[in-house]
N, C-alpha and C positions, 0 to 999 in steps of 0.2 A: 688426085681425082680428075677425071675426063672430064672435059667440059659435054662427052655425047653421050658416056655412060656410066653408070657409077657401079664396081663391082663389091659384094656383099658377100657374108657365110652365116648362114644358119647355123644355129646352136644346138639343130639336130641334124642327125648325119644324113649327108648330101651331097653333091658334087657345086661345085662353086660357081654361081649366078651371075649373069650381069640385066642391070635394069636402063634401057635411053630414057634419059632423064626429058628430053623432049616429047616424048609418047606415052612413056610406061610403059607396064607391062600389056600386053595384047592379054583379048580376052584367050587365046588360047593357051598362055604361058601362066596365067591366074589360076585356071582349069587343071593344069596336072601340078600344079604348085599344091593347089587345095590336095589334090588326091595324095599328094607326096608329105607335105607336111601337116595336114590336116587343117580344121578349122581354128578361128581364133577366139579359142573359150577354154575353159578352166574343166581341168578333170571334173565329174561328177561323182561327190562320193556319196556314197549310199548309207543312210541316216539307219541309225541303230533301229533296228523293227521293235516293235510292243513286245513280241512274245521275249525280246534279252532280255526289253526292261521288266518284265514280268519274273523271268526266269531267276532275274539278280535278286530280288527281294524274297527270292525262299530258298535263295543259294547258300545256305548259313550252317555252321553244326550245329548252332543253338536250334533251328529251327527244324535241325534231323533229329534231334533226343528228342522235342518235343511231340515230332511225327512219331516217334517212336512206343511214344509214351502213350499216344493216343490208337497206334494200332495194337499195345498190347492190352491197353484197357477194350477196348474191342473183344479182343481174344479171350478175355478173362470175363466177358459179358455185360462190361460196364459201360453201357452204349452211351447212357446222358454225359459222361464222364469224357468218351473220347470226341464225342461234337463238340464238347467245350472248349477242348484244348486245340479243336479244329478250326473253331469260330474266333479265336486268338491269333491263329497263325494267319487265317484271313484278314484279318481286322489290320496286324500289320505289317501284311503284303500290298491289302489295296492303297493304305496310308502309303505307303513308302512310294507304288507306282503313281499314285496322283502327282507327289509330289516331282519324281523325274518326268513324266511325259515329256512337259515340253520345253528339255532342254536337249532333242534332235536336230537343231537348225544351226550348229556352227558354221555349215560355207554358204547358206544362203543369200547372207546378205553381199558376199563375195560374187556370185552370181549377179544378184541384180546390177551391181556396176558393168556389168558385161553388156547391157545390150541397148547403148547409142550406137548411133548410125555414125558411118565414116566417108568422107571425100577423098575420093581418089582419083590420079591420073592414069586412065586406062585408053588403051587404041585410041591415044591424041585428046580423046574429051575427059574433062570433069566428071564422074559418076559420084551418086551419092548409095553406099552399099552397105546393108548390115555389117555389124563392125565384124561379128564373126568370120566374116566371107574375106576379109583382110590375109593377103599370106607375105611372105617374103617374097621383097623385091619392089611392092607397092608402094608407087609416091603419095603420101598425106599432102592433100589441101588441108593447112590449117589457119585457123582466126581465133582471135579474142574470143573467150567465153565457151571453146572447146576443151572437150573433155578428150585427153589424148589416150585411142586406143588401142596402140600395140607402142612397145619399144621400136626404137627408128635413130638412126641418124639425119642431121642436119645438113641439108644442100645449099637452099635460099635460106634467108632469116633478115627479118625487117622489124626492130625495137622490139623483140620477141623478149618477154618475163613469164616465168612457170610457177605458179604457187605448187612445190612440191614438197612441203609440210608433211600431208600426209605419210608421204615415204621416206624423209630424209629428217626431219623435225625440224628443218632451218622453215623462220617463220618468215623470213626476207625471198622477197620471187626473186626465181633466180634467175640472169640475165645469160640469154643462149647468144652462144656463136658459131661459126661456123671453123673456128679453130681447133684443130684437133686437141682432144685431151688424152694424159698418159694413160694407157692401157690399167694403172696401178691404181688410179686417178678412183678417191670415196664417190658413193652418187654423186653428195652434194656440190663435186666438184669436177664432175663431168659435164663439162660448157656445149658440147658440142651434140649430147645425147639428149634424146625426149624419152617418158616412162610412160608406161600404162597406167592411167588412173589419177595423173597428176593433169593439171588444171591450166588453161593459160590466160593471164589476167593481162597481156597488151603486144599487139603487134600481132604479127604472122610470117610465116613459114613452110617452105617445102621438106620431107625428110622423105628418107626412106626409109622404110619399115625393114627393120633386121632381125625381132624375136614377137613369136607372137606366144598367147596361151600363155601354157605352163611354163614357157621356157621366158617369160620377160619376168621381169626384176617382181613385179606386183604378183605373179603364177609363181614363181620362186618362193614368196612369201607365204601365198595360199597352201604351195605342200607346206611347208614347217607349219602352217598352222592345223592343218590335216593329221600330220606324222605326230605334232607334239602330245605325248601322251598325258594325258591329267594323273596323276596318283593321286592313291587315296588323300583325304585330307588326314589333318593330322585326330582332328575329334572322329572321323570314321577307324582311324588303323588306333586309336588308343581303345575305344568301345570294341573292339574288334579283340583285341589284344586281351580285357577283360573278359569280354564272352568265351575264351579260351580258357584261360581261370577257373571260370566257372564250371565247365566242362569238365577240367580233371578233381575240382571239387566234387562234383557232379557223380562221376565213376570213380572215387576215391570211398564217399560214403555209402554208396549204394551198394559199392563189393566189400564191402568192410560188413556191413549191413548184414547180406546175404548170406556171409561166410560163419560170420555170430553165430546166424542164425539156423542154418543149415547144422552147426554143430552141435546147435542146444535142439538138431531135433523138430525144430516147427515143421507146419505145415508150407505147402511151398505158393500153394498160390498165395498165402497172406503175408509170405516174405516178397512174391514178385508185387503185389496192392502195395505192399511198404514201400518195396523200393522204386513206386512209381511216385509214387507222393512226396520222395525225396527227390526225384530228378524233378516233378514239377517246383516242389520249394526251393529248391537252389537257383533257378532259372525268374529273371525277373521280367518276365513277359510284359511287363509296361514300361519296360525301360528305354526300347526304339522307340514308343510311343509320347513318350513322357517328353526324352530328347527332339524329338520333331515337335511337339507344340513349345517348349521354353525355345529352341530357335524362330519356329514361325514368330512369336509372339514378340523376339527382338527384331525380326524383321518388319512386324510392324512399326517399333515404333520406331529403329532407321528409316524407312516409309516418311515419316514424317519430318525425317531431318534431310530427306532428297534425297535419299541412300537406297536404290532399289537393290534387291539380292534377289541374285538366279536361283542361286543355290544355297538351299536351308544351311549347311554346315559350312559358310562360308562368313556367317556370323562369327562363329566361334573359330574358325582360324585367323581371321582379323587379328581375333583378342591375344591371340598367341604367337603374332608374327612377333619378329625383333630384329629385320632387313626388308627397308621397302626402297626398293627401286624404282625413284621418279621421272618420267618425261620431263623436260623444260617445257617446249613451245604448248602452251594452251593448259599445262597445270600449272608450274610456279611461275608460267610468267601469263599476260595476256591474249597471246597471239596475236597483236596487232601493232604496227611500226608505230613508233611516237618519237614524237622532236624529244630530242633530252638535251643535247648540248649544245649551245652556240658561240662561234668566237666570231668578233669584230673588232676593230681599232686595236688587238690587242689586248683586250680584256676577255675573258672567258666567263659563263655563267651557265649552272647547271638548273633545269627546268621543267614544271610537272604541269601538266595540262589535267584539269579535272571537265572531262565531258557531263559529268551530272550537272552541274552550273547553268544554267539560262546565260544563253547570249547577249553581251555585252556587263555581265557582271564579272568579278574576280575569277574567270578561269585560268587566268595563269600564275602559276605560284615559282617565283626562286626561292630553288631549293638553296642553291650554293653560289654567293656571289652579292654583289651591289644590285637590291631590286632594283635603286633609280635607271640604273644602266640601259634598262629594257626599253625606257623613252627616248633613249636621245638620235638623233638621225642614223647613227652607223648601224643600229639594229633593226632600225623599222627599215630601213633600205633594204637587210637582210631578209626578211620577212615580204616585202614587194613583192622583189626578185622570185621567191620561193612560189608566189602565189600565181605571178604571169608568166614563168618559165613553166607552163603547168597544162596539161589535159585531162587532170581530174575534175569531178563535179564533185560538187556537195548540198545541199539540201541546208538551207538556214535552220530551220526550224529543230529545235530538239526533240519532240518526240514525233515517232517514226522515223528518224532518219536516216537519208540516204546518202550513200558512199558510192561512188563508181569510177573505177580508174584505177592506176597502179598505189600498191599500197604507201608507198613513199612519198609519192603527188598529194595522196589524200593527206596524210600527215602534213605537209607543208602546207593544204590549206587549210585545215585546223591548226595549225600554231599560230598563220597570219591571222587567221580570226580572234583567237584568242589574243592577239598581241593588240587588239582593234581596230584590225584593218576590214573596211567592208565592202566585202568582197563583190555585189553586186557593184556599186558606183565604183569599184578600180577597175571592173572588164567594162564597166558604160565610158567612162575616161578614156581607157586603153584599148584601142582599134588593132587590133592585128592586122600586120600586112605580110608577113611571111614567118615559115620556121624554119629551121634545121633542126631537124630530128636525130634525137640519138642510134650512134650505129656505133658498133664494138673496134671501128678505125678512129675516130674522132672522142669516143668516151665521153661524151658532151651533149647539151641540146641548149639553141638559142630561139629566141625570138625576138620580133622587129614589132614592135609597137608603134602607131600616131598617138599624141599625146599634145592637143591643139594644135599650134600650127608647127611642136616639133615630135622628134621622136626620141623612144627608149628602145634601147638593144639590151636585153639582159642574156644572162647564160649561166648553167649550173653542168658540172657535174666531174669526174675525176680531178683532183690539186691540179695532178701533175700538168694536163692539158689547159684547165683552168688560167692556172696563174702564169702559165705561159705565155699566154696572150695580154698580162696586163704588166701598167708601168710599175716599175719598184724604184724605187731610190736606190740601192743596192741589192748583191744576189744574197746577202747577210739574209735580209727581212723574208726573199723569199721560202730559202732555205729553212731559215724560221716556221712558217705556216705548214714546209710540207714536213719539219719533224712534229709537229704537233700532230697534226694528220697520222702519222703515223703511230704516233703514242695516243691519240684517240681508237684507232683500228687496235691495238692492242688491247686494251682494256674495255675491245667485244664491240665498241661503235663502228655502225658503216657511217663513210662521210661520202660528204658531197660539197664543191666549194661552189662559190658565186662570185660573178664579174658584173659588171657594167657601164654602160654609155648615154650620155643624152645627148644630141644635137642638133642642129634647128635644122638641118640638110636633110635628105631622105641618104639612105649607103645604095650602096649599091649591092649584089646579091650576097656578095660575099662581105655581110656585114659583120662580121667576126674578127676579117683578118684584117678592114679596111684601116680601122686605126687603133691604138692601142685601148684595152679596156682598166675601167678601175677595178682593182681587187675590195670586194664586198665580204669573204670572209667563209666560213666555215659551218656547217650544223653536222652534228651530229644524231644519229636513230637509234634505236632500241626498242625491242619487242619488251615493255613494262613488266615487272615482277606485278603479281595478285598481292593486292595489300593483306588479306589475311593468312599469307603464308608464317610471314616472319614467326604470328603467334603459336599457329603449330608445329612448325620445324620445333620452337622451346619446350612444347608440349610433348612432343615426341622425344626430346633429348632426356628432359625429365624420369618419361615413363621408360628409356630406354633402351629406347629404340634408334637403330643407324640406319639413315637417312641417305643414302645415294643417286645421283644425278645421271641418267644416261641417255645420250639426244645423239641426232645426227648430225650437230650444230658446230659451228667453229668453236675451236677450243678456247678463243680467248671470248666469245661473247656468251658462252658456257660460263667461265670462271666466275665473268664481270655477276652473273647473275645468280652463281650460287654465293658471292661474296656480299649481292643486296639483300639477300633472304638470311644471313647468315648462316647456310648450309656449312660453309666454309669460314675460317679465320679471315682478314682482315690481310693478313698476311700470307695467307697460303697459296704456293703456285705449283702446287700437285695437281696435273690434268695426264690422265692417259688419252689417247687413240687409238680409234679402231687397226692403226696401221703398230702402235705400238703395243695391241695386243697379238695381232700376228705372229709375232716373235716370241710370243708368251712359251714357258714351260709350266704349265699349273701343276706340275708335280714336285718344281724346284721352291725348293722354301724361302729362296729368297724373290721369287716373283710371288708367289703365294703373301709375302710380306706384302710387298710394294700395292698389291689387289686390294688388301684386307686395308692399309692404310689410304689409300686414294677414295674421297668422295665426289669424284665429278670426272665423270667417261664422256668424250665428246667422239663426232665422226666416227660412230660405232654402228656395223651395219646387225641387220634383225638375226641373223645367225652369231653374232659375237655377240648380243645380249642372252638368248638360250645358253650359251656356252657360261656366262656371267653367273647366270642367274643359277644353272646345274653344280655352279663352281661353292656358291652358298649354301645351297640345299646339302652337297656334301661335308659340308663343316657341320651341319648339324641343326643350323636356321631356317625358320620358317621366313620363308621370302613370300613380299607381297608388293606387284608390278601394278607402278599407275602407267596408263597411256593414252592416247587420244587418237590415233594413227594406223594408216595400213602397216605400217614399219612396229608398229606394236605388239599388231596382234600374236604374231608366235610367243612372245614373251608372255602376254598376259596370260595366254594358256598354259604355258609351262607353269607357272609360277604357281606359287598354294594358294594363292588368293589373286585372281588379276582384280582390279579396279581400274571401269572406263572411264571416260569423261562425256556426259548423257549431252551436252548443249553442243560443243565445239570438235565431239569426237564424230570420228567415221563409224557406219553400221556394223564394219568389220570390228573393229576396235570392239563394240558394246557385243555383237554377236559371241566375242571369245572369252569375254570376261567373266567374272563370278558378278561385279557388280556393278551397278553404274551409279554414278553421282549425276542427277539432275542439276546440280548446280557448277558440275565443274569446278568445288571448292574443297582444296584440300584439307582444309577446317572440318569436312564434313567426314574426311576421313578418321580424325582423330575421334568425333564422334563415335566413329563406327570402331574402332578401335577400345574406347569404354565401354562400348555396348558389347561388346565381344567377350573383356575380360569379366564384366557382371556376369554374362551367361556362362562362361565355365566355370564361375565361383558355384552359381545356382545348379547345372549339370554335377558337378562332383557332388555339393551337398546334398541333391536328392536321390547320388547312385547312394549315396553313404548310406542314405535313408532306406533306402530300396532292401539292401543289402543287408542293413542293420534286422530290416526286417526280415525277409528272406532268411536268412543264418539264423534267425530264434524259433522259425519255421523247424527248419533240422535237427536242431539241437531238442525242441521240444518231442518230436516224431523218433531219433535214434534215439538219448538219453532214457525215454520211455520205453525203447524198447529193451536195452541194453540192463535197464532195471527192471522188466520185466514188468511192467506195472499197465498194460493192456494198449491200447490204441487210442491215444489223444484227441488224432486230428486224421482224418480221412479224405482223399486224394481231392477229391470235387469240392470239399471245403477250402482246401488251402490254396486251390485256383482260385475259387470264388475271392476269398481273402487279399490275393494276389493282384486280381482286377481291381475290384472293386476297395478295399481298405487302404489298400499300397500306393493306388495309383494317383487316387482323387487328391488327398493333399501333396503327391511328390509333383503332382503339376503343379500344385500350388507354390512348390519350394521353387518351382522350374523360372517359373513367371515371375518372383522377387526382383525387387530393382532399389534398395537400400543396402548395396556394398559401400564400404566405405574407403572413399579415394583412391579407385583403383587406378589411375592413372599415376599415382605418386608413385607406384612402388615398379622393380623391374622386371622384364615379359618372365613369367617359368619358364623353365629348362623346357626344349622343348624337345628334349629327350628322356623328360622323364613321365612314367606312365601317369593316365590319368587318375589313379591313386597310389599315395605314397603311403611308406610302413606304416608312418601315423596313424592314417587313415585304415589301415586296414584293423589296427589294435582297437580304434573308437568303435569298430563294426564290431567286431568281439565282444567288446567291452558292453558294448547297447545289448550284443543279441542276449549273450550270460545272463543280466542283469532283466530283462524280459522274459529269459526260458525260465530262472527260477522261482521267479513269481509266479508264472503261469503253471509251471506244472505244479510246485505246491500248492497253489489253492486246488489243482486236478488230486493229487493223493491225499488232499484233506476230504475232498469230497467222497472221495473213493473206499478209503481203508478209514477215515474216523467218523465219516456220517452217516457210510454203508450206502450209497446210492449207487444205482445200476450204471452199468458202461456208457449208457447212452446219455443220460443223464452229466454224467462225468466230459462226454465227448462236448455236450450241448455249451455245458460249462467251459469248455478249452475251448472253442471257438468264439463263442461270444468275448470271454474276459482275453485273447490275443487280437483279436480285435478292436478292442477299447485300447488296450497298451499301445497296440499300433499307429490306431488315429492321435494319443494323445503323444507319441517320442515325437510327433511332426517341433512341439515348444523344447523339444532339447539341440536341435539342430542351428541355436541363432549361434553365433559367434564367440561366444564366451569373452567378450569384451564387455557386453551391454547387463543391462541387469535382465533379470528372466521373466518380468511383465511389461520391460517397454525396450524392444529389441526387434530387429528387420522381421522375425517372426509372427510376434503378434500386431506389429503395425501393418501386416501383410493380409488385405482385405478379404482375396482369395481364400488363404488359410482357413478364417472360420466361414465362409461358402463352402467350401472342398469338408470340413467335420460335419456340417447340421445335413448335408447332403447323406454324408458318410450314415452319421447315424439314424435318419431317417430310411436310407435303406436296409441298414441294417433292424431296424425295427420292422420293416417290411414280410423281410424272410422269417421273424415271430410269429406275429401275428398274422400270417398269408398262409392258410393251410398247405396249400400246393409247394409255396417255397420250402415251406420248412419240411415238408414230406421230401424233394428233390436233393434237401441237404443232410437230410439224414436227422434232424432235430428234432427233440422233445419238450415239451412246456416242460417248466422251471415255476419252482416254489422262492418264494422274497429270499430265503435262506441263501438259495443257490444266485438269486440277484445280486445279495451284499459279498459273495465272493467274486463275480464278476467285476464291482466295482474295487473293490480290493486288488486283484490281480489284476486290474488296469490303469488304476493309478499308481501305486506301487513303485512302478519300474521309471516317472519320470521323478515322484520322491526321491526316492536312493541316488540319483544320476544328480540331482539338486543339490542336495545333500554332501553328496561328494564334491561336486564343485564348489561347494561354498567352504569342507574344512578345506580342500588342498587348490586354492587359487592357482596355484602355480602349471597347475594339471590344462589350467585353461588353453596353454598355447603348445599342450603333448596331446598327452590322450584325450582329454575331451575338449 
């Protein structure tokens, strides 16, 4: 690099730059720079409009038979008939658009990070210029507590650390140089480069600006999170899957129907009324609706456990995942550096600082080692050193407190506090009189303290340089401290050593080198594990589910931390890299092995996590991505369920997710993970219901007709029936939360439909055992009491009606007994029947309704077979269950 100019190449096509690092760029070389590479900001994409979201929620074939159904009743003159099934397909359309509105704002919060202002060296002066207006070739002034906005390389650098977390997941700032790094070189270990969006917690720096916009590493991220398409979820493409079912059920009996019919001769329009009334009974028009109140209603009450959800069906693929893909920095661990290990005199001792403790109580606990140890002079000396080799501040007081400084300093002055030292009367003591500041030549920082009429020289920071400067008895001892050193860095701790000097003399500048120092010894950091992980990782293993680590973090302080949580064995030293998935062949089966067995992916950038994560989905798993991070967001998107982190995560990160946890606790996940598998227990038992009922629907309308025995059920009735009988308790079944220990058992296939054969024989089994009661008390009425068609009709609807509200008490689990079961302890349940039957008492005794339904009063006679054909069909199904127990866990 020129000491007069530094030359650069944009990452969009260009001819090749040069910027004088003494001037910058002239405002006239800014000017066609702008015009040539444009401004520095993030594509603008263009948010889904109303009329898609509108368009998707009647985009359905369910909801074309139903159009269909409604413009042939039209045609056929039955006006009340086709607004009803109109005022259906409205009801939900508008349900469904409330519910997506407003999930249009994926790059917004991508956007607002765009627009701090920037210092630049332009024609000789300083300017302070929107950051947009930044192009290639632009020197960055930058300082402590900026927010860094375009990628750049590094000119000057003065103790410069980058908190770049967000992008990388390493939760240690990371220390810049002006050394070049290898071109192959993960972010998190490109020394030499600055990102967009990444943060800087101490020191400052000139760079030069090299990518702006879309084309820096943070714009890179923004397309993948743009490009990454959502698929359906898995409860949308199984319902989905079903209402196809239905469909050819749908055109199966209705042409079966017509054909009968046609041969035996009817009339035609009474064959198109019939086979409307069969396309409307087939079709469970309260079943999107059913399904959006049992999610809303698990979304409330994750709500309560800090679990916000964007997305209604994002409940129930929780419950169905069985691969969640976890960030480290800010989920299983804390995000914040803490003293863990210390060595002195030769002794070692591992140690846990508890910040909730009031000052000057028990805040320091050994974990591993001789507590007496902590008292004796070699450690409180360590602990000094820590606190006046230091330009962090800290705030005494525990609540509210403040931290300001690099995060490493702050650490060291919370240990020495917690160790007892107090901290005000050691800086009233200790007068400073000079420092040497660390620089990436020296790997070090000292300082020259008074200390009454003498002084202290202390100094921390790389062994290597460290203990170079102090006396050893021999190179044995040295050698000693730097392989510890080294076998701490391996099992994921950053170190830092410490020296020092006292003497009654003042040194002179170069009090470092003036005379030899004493070796004080070693500490080790760590970004802490969340103490409620450990119990959920068990919870998840229990239920499951495989648990995977993937950070942009060094591989070995990855390990160290899936081996605290027990993510991993004790033993296990399986860690991929982003640099060892490059090499990947995901088609060869023996890396397909190696993928499927490794649970901890370190230095893996946000395109090798999509690729990860598409690598699961095609085996057949429902994956589900925690994160907290710009480096997240494409992943969370892709995945079938993202989960943000709401306290420690970025806007980006919550913007892309399905959910956010307010609490940052992975615990809260497992929550939402039972909460999930309740609600597909309660969604399948109320389609069964639905279904059950629907299908007795058919069976009563063809059967009748195929015996000839007149018109049971008439088209407007069995909507009515539909809405209003079907729907009130299957919300009821929807809203249930008495499954029993869904977490013990493990995720369903999640390849397999959301009803299985079982389930479809119990639907049969219900509707049979409901069409024959009902239509026999209809041809008892009919052919042995001699009563008119209508009469007969008034009677099938009422007594299918009754069966319907009362099969809701055959739906409990067949484990329980059949008066104290999730069913009748389910408070809903009898709200949803006395509602049910109140309005169906309504349509009786309401002239107008029962005129619009085609009804007739009823004599006590025709009462006692309503109640006959409605209780009936839970008798028999009791009955049966109780001779053949065994039925409990097949068909019923």
């Amino acid at each position: 690099m020129s000491e007069k100019s530094h030359q650069i190449t944009s990452e969009k096509p260009g001819k090749l730059d040069t910027t004088d690092l003494k001037t910058g760029l002239t405002s006239q070389q800014a000017a066609q720079r702008l015009e040539q590479f444009g401004l520095n900001e993030l594509e603008q994409v263009k948010p889904e409009s109303i009329w898609s979201i509108l368009l998707r929620q009647v985009n359905s074939v369910i909801v074309w038979i139903l159009t269909a159904a409604a413009i042939v009743s039209f045609f056929l003159g039955d006006d009340l008939e086709g607004f009803a099934i109109i005022a259906v397909i409205l009801i939900n359309a508008v349900t469904g658009f409330m519910l997506e509105y407003n999930a249009r704002q994926s790059m917004e919060a991508l956007r607002k990070l765009d627009t701090t202002p920037a210092r630049v060296l332009r024609d000789g002066k300083i300017k302070e210029i929107p950051s947009d207006h930044l192009t290639i070739g632009d020197i960055l002034i930058l300082e402590a507590g900026d927010l860094i906005p375009a990628d750049a390389v590094i000119i000057e650098v003065n103790q410069l650390t980058i908190d770049e977390s967000a992008l990388t997941g390493e939760s240690i700032p990371s220390q810049k140089t002006t050394d070049k790094s290898p071109e192959d070189a993960p972010l998190g270990d490109r020394h030499d480069r600055l990102f967009k969006g990444t943060a800087i917690t101490n020191g400052n720096a000139k760079a030069v600006v090299t990518s702006i916009g879309q084309a820096t590493e943070f714009g890179k991220i923004a397309t993948m999170v743009s490009e990454a398409k959502r698929t359906a979820t898995p409860l949308e493409a199984k319902l989905d899957a079903l209402g196809k079912v239905l469909i050819w059920v749908t055109l199966g009996m209705a042409s079966l129907f017509l054909i009968v019919g046609i041969v035996r001769g009817q009339e035609i329009k009474q064959l198109i009324e019939t086979a409307v009334a069969l396309a409307i009974a087939a079709i469970p028009e309260g079943m999107s609706v059913v399904a959006t109140v049992a999610l809303a209603y698990g979304m409330l009450r994750l709500a309560k456990k800090k679990v916000i959800v964007k997305r209604l069906s994002a409940v129930e693929t929780l419950g169905g995942t069985n691969v969640i893909f976890t960030d480290k920095t800010g989920t299983l661990t804390q995000n914040k550096i803490e003293v863990q290990a210390l060595r002195a005199a030769g002794e070692d001792l591992t140690v846990h600082i508890d910040l909730n403790k009031e000052v000057g109580s028990s805040m320091l606990e050994v974990t591993n080692g001789d507590p007496e140890l902590i008292h004796q002079p070699e450690f409180k000396i360590l602990s000094k050193i820590g606190a006046l080799v230091n330009n962090a501040q800290l705030d005494s007081k525990k609540s509210d407190r403040k931290e300001l400084g690099d995060p490493v300093e702050v650490a060291l002055l919370l240990y020495a506090r917690a160790a007892g030292l107090d901290l005000h009367q050691l800086h009233r003591d200790h007068k400073r009189q000079a420092e040497q500041a660390f620089s990436s030549d020296t790997r070090m920082m000292a300082t020259l303290d008074k200390v009454g009429s003498g002084y202290f020289i202390g100094v921390k920071g790389a062994v290597e340089e460290v203990s170079a400067l102090c006396n050893w008895q021999n190179q044995e001892d040295r050698n000693k401290e730097l392989e510890i050193s080294e076998l701490m860095a391996a099992d994921g701790l950053r170190t830092l050593a410490f020296a020092y000097r006292q003497t009654d003399e003042k040194p002179d500048d170069n009090f470092t080198q003036e005379q030899k120092l004493t070796y004080a010894g070693l500490i080790g950091f760590l970004d802490p594990p969340r103490k409620e992980v450990i119990k959920s990782l068990i919870a998840c293993h229990k239920a499951g589910i495989k648990v995977i680590m993937v950070t942009g973090d060094h591989p070995a302080t990855s390990l160290k931390i899936a081996k605290q949580v027990n993510l991993v064995g004790s033993y296990e030293q399986l860690v991929l890299t982003g640099k060892d998935l490059e090499s990947f062949d995901f088609t060869s089966a023996a890396d397909q092995k190696k993928m499927m067995e490794c649970h901890v992916f370190a230095r893996v950038n946000p395109a090798q996590k999509l690729d990860m994560i598409d690598f699961y989905q095609k085996q057949g798993d429902i994956v589900g991505m925690t994160g907290d991070g710009v480096n997240d967001a494409p992943a969370l998107k892709k995945s079938d369920i993202g989960i943000a982190m709401g306290l420690r995560g970025t806007a980006v990160a919550a913007e892309a997710a399905d959910m956010v946890l307010k609490d940052d606790s992975f615990a809260s996940i497992v929550h939402a993970i039972e909460q999930g598998r309740v609600i597909f227990e309660n969604i399948r038992k109320f389609i069964v219901f639905l279904l059950s009922c629907n299908m007795s629907e058919i069976f009563v309308v063809t059967f009748a007709t195929f015996l000839n025995v007149g018109s049971p059920l008439l088209p407007l009735q069995i909507l009515f029936i539909n809405i209003i009988t079907d729907v009130f308790p299957a919300l009821a079944l929807g809203v249930g939360k008495d499954n029993e220990n869904p977490m013990k058992m493990d995720p369903r296939d999640p390849r397999s439909p959301i009803l299985e054969r079982v389930d479809w024989l119990r639907i049969v089994f219900y509707a049979l055992v409901m069409t024959a009661s009902v239509l026999g008390i209809y041809w008892y009425a009919i052919s042995q009491l001699g009563m008119i068609p209508q009469q007969g009709n008034t009677i099938t609807f009422y007594a299918l009606s009754l069966a319907q509200l009362l099969h809701v008490f055959n739906m409990y689990s067949g484990r329980l007994h059949l008066f104290n079961n999730e069913i009748t302890r389910n408070k809903f349940i009898w709200m949803a029947l006395i509602l049910c039957l109140m309005i169906m008492a309504a349509t009786y005794y309401f002239p107008f309704l029962r005129q619009i339904l085609s009804l007739v009063t009823l004599d006590r006679e025709s009462l006692k077979l309503i109640l006959i054909a409605g209780i009936a069909p839970v008798l028999i199904i009791q009955t049966v269950r109780l001779l053949f127990p065994q039925s409990n866990k097949g068909i019923l």
